[in-house]
mmJSON file of the N, C-alpha and C atoms, coordinates in Angstrom:
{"data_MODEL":{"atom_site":{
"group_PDB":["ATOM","ATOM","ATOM","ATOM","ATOM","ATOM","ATOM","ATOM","ATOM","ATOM","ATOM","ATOM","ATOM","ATOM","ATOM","ATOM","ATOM","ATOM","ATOM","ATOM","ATOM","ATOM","ATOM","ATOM","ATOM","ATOM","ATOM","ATOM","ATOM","ATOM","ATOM","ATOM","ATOM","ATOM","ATOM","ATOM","ATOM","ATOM","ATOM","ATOM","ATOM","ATOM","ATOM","ATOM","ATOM","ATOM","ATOM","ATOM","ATOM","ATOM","ATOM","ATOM","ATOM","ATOM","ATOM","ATOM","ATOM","ATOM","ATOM","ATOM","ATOM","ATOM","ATOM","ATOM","ATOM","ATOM","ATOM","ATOM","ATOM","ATOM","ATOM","ATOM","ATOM","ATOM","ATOM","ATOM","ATOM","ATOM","ATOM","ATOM","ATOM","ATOM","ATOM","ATOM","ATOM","ATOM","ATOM","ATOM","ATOM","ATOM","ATOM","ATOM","ATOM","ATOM","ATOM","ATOM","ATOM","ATOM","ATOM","ATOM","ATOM","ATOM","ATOM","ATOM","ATOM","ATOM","ATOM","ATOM","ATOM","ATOM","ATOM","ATOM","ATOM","ATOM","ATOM","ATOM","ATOM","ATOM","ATOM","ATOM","ATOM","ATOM","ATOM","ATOM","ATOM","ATOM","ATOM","ATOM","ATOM","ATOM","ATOM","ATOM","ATOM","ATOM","ATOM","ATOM","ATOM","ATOM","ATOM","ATOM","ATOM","ATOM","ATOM","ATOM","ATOM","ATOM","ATOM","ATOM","ATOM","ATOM","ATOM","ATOM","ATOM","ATOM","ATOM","ATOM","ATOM","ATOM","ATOM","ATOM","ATOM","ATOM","ATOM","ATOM","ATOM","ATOM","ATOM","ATOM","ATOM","ATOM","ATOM","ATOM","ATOM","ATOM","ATOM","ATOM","ATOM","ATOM","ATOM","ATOM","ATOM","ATOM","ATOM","ATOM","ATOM","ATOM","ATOM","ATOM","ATOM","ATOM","ATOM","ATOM"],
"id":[1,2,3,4,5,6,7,8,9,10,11,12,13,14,15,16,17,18,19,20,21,22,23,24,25,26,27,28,29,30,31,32,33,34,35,36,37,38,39,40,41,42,43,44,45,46,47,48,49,50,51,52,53,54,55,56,57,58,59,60,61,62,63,64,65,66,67,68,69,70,71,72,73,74,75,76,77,78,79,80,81,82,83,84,85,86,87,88,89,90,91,92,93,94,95,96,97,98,99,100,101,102,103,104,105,106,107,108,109,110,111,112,113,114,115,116,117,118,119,120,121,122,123,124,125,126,127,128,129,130,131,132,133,134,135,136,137,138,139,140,141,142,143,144,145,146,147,148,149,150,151,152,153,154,155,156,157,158,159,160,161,162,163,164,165,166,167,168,169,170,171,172,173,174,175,176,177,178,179,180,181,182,183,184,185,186,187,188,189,190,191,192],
"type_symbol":["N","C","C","N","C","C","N","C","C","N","C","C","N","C","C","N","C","C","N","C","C","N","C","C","N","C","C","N","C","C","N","C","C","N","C","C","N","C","C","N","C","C","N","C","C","N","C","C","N","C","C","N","C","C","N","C","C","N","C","C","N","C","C","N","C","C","N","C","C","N","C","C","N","C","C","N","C","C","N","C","C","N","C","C","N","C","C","N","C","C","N","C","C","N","C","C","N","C","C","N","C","C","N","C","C","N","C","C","N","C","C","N","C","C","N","C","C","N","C","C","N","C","C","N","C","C","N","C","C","N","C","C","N","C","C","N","C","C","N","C","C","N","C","C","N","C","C","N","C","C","N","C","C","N","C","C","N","C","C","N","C","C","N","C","C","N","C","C","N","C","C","N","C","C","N","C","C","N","C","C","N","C","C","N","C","C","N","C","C","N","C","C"],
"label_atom_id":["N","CA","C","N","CA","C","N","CA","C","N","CA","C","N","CA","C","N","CA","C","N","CA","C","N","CA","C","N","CA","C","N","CA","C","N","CA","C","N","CA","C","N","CA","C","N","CA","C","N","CA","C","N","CA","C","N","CA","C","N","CA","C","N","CA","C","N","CA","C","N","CA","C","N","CA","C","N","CA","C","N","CA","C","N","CA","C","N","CA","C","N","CA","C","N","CA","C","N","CA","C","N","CA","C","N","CA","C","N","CA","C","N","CA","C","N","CA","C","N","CA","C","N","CA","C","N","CA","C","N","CA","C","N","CA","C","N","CA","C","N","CA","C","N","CA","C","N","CA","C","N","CA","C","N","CA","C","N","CA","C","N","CA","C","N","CA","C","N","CA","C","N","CA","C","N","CA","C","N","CA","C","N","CA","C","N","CA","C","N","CA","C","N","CA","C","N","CA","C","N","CA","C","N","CA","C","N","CA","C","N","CA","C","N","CA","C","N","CA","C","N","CA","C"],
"label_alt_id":[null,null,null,null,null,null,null,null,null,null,null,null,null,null,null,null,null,null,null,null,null,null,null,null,null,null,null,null,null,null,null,null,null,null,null,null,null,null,null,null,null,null,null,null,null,null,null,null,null,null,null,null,null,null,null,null,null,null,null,null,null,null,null,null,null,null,null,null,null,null,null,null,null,null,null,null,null,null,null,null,null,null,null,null,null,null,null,null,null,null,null,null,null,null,null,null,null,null,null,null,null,null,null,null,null,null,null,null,null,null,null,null,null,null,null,null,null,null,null,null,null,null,null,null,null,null,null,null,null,null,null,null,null,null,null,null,null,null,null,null,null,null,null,null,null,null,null,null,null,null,null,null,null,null,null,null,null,null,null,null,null,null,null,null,null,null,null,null,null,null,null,null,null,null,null,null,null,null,null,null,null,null,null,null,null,null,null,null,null,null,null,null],
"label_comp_id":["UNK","UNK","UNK","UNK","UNK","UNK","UNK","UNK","UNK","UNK","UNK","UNK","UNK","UNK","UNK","UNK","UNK","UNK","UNK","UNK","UNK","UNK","UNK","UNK","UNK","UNK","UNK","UNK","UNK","UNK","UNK","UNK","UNK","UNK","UNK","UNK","UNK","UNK","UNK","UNK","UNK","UNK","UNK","UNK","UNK","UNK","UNK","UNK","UNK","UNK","UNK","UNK","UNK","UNK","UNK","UNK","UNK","UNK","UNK","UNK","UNK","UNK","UNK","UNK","UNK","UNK","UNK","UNK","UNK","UNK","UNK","UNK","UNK","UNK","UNK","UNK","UNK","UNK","UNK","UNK","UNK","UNK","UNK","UNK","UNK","UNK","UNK","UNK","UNK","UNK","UNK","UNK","UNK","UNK","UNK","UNK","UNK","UNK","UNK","UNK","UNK","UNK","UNK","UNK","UNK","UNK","UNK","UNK","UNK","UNK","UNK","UNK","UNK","UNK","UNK","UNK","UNK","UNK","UNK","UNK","UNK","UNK","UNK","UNK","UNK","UNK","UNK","UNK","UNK","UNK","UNK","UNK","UNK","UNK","UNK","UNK","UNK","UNK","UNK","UNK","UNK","UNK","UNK","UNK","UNK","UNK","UNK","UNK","UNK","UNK","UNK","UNK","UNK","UNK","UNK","UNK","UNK","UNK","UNK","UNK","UNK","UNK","UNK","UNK","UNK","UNK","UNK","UNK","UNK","UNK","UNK","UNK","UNK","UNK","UNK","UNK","UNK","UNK","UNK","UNK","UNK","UNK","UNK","UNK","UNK","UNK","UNK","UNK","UNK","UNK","UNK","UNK"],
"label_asym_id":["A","A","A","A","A","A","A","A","A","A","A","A","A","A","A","A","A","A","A","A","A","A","A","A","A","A","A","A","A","A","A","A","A","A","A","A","A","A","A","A","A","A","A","A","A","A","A","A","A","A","A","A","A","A","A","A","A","A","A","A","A","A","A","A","A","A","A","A","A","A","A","A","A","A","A","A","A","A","A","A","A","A","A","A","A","A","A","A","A","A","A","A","A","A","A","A","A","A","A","A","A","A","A","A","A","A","A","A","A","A","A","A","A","A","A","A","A","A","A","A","A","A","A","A","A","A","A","A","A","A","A","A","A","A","A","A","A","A","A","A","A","A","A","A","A","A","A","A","A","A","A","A","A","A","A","A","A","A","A","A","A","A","A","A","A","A","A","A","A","A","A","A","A","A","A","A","A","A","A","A","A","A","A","A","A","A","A","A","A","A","A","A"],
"label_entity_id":["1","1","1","1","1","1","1","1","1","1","1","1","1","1","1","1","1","1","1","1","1","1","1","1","1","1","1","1","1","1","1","1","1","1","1","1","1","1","1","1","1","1","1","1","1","1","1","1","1","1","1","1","1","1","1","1","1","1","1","1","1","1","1","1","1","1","1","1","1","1","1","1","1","1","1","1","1","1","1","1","1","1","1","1","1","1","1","1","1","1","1","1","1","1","1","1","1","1","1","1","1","1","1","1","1","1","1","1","1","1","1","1","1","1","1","1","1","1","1","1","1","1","1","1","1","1","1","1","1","1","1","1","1","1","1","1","1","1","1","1","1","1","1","1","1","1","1","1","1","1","1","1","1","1","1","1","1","1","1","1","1","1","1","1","1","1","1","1","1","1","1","1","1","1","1","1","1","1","1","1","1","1","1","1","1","1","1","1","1","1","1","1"],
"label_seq_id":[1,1,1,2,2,2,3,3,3,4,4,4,5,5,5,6,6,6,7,7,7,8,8,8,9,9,9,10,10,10,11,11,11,12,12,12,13,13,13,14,14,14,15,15,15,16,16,16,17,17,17,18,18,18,19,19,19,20,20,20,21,21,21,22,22,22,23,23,23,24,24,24,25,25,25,26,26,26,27,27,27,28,28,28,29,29,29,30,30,30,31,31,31,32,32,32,33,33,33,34,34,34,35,35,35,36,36,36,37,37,37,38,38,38,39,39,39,40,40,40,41,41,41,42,42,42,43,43,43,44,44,44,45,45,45,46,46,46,47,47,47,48,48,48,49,49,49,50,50,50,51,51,51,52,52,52,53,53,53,54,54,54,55,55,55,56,56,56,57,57,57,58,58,58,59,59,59,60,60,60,61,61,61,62,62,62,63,63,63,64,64,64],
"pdbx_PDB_ins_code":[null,null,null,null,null,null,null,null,null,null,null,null,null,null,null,null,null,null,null,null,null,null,null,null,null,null,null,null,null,null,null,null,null,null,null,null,null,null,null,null,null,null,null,null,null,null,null,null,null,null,null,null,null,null,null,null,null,null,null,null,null,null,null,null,null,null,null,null,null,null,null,null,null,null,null,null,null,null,null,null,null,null,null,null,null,null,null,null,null,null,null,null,null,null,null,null,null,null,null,null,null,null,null,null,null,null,null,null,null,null,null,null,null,null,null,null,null,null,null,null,null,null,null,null,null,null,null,null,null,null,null,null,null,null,null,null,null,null,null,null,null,null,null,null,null,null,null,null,null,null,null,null,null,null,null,null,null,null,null,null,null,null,null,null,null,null,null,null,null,null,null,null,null,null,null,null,null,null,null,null,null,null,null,null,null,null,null,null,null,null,null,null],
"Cartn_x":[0.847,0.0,0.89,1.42,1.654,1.068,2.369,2.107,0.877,0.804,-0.733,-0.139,-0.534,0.373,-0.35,-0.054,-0.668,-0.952,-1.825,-2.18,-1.332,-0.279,0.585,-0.283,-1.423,-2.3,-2.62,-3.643,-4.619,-3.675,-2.419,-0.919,-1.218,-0.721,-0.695,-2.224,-3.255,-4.406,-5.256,-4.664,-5.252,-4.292,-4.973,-3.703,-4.998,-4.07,-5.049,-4.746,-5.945,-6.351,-6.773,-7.21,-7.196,-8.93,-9.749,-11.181,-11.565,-10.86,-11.023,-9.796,-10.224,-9.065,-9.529,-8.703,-8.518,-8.207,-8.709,-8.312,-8.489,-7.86,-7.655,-8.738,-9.325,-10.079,-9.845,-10.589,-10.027,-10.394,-10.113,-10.493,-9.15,-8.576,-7.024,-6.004,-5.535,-4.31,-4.086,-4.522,-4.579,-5.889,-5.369,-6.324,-7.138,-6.5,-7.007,-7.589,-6.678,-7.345,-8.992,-9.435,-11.042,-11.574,-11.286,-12.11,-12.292,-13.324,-13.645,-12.957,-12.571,-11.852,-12.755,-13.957,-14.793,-14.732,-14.495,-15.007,-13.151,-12.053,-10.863,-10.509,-11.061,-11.078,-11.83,-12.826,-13.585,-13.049,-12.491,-11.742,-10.736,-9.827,-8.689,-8.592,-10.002,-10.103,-10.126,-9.505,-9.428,-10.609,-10.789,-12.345,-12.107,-13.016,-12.931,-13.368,-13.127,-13.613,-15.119,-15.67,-17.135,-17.191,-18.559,-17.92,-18.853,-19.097,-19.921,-18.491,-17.653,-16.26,-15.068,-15.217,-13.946,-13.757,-14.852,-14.277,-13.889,-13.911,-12.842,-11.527,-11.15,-9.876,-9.24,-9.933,-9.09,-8.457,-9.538,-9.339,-7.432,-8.161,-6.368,-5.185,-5.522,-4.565,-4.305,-4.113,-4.094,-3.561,-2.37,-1.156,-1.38,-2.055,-2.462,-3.573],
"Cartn_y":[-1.186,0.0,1.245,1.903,3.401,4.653,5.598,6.177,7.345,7.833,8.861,10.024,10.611,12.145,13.11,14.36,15.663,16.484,16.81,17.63,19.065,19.521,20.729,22.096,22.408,23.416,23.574,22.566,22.097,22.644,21.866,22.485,23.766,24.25,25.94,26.95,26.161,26.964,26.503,25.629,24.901,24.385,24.813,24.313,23.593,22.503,21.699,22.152,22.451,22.81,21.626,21.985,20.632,20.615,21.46,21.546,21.162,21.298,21.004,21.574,22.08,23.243,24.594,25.239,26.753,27.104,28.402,28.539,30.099,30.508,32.233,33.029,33.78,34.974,35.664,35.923,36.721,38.254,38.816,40.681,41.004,40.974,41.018,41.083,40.963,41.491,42.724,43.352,44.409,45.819,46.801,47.853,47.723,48.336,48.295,49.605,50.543,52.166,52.333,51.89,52.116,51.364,50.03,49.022,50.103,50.01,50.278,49.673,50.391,49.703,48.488,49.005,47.872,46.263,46.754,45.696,44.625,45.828,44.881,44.24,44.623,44.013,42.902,42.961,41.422,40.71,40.821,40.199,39.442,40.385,39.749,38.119,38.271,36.648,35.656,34.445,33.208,32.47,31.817,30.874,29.994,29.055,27.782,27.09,25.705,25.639,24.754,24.609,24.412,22.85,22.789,20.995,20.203,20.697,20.0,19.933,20.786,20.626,20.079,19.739,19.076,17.364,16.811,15.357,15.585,16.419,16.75,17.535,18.11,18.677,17.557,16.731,15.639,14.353,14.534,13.582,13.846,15.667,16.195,16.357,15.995,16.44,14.669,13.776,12.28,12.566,12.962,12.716,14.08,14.714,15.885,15.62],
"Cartn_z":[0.0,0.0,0.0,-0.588,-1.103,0.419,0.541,1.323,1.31,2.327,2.058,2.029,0.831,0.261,1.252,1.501,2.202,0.865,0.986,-0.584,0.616,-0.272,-0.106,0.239,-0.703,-0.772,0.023,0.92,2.136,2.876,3.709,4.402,4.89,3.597,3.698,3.493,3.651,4.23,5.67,6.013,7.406,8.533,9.277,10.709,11.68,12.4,13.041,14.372,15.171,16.482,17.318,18.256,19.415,18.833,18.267,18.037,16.83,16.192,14.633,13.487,12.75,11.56,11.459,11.575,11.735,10.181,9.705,8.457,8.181,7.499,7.123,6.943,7.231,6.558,5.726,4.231,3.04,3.106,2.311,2.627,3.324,3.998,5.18,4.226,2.711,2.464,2.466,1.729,0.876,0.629,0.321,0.163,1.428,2.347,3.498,3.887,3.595,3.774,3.298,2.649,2.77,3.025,3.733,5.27,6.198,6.654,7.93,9.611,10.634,11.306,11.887,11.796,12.436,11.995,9.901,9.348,9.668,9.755,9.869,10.936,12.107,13.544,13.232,12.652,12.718,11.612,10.729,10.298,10.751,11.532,12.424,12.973,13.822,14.601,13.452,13.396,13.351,12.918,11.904,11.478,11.724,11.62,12.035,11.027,9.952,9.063,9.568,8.665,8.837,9.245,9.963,10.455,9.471,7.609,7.053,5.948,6.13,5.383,6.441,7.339,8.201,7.421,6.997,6.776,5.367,4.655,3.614,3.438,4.672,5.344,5.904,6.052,7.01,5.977,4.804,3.734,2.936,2.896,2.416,2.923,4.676,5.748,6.358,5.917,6.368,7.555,7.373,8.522,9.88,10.059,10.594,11.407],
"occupancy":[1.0,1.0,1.0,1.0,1.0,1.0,1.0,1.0,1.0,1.0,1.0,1.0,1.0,1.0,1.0,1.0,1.0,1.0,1.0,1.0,1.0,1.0,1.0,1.0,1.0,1.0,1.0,1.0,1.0,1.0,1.0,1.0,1.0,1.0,1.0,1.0,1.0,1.0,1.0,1.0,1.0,1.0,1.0,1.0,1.0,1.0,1.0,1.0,1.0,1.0,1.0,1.0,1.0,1.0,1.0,1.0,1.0,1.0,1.0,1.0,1.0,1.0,1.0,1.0,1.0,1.0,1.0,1.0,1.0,1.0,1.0,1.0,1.0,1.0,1.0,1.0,1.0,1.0,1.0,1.0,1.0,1.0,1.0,1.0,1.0,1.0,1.0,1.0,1.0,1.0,1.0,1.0,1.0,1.0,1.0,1.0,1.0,1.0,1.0,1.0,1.0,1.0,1.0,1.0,1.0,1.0,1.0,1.0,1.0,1.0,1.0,1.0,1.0,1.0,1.0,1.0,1.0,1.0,1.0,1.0,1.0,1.0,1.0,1.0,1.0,1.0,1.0,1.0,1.0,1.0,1.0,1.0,1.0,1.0,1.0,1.0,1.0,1.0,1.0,1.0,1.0,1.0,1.0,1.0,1.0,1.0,1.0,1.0,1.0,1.0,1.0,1.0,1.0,1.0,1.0,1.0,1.0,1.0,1.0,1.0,1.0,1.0,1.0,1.0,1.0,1.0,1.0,1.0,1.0,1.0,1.0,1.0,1.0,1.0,1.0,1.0,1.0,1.0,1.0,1.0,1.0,1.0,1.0,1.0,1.0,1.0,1.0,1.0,1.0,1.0,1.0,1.0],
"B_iso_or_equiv":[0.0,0.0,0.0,0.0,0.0,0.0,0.0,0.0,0.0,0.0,0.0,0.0,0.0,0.0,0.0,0.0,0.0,0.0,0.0,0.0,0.0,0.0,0.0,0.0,0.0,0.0,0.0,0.0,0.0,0.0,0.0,0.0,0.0,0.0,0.0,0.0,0.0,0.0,0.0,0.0,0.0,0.0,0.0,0.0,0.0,0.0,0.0,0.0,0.0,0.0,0.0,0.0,0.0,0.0,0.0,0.0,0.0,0.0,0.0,0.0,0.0,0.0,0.0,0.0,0.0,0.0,0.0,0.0,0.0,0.0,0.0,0.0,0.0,0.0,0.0,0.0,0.0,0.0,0.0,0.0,0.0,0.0,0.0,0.0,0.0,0.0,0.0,0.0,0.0,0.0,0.0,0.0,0.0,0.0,0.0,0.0,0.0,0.0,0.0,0.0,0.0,0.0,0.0,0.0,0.0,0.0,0.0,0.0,0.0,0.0,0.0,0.0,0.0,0.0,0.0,0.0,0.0,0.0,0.0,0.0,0.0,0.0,0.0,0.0,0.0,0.0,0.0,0.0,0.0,0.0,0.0,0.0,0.0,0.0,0.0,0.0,0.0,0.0,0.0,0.0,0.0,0.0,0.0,0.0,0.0,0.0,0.0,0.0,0.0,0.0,0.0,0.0,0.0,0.0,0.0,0.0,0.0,0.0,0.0,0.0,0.0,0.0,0.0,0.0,0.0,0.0,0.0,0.0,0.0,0.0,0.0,0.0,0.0,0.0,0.0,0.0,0.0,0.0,0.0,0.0,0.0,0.0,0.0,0.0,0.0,0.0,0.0,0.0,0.0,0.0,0.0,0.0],
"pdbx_formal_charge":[null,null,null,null,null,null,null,null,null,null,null,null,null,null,null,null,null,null,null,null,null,null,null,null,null,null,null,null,null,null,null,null,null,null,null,null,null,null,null,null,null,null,null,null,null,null,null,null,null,null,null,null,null,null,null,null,null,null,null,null,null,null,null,null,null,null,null,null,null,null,null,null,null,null,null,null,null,null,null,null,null,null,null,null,null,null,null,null,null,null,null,null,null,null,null,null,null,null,null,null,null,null,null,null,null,null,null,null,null,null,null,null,null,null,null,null,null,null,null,null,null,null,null,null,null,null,null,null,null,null,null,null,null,null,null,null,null,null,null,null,null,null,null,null,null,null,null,null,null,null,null,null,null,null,null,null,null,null,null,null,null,null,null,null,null,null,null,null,null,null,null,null,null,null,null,null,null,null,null,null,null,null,null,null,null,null,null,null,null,null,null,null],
"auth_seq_id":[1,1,1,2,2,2,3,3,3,4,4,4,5,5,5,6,6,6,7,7,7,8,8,8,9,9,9,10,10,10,11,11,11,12,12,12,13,13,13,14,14,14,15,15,15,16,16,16,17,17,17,18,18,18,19,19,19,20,20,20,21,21,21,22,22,22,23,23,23,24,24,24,25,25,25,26,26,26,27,27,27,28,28,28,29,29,29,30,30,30,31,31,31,32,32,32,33,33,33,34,34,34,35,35,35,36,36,36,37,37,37,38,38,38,39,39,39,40,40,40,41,41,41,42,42,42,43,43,43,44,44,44,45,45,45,46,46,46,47,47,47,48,48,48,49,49,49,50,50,50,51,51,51,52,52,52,53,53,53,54,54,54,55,55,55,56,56,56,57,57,57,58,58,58,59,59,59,60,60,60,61,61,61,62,62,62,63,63,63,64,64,64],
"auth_comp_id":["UNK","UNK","UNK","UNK","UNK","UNK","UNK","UNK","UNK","UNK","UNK","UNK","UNK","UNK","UNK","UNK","UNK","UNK","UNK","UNK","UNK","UNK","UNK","UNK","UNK","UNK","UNK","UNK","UNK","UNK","UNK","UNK","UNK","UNK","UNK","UNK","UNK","UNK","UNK","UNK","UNK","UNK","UNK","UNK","UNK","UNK","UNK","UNK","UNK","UNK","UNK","UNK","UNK","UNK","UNK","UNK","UNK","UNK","UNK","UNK","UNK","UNK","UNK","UNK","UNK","UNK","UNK","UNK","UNK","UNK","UNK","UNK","UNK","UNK","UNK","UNK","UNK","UNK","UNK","UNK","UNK","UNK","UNK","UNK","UNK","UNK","UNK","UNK","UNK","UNK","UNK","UNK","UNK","UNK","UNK","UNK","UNK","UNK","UNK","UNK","UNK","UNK","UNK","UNK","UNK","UNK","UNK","UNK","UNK","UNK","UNK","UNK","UNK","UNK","UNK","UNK","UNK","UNK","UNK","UNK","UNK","UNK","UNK","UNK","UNK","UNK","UNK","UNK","UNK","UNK","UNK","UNK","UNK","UNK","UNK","UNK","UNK","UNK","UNK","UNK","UNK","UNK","UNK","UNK","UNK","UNK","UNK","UNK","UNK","UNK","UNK","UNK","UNK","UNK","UNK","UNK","UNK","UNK","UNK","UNK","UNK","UNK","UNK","UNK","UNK","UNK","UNK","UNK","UNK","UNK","UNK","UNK","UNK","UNK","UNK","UNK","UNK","UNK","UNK","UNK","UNK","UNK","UNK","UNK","UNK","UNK","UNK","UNK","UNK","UNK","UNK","UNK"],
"auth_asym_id":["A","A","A","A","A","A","A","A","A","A","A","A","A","A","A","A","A","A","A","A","A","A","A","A","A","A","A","A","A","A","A","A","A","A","A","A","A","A","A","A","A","A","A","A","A","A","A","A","A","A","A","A","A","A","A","A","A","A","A","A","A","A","A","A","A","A","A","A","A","A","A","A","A","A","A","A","A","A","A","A","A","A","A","A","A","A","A","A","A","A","A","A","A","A","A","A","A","A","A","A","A","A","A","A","A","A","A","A","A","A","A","A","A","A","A","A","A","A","A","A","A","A","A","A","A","A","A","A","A","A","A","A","A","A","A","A","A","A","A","A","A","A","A","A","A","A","A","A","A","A","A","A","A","A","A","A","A","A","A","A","A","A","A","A","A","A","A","A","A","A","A","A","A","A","A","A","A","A","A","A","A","A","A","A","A","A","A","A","A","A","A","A"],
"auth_atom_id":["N","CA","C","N","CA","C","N","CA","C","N","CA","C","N","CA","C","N","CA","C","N","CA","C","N","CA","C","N","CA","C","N","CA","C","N","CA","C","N","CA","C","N","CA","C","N","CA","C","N","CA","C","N","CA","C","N","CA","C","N","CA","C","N","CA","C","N","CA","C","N","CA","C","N","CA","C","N","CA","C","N","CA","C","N","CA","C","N","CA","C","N","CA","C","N","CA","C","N","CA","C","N","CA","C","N","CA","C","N","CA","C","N","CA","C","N","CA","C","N","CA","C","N","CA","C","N","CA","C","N","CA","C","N","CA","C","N","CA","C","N","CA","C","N","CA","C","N","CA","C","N","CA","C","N","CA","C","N","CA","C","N","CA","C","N","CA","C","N","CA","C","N","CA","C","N","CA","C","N","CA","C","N","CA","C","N","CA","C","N","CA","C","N","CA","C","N","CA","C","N","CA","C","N","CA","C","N","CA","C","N","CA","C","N","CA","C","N","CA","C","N","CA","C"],
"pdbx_PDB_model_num":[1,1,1,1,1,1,1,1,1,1,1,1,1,1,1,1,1,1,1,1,1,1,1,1,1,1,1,1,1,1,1,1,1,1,1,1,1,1,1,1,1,1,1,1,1,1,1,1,1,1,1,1,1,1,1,1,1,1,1,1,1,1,1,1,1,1,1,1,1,1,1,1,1,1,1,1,1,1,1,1,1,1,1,1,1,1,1,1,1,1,1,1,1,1,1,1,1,1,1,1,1,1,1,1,1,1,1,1,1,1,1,1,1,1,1,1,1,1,1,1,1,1,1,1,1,1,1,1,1,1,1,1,1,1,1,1,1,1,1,1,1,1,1,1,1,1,1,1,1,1,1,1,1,1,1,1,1,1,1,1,1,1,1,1,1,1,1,1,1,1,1,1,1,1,1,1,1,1,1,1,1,1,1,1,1,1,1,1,1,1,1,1]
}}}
């Protein structure tokens, strides 16, 4: 049986938490001067990915 690859992509958009996978918020690079501070503070915190998409994070993350 052949080892279980990490899809690379998945890697570098998900980190595994003791709760599930944590994953980035978009809007946060760039052109920030006309966000609102309100709208970039809530941006800031941390998502959590959805728990109807976790058994397909886990599919790409074997070893994780």
């Amino acid at each position: 049986m052949p080892k279980l690859k990490t899809s690379r992509a998945a890697a570098k958009r998900f980190r595994k938490t003791a709760t599930g996978f944590k994953r980035a918020q978009s809007h946060r690079r760039h052109i920030l001067t006309k966000k609102p501070s309100k709208r970039k503070r809530q941006l800031r915190s941390g998502m959590m990915v959805h728990e109807t998409d976790v058994n397909r994070v886990k599919q790409m993350l074997p070893n994780h």
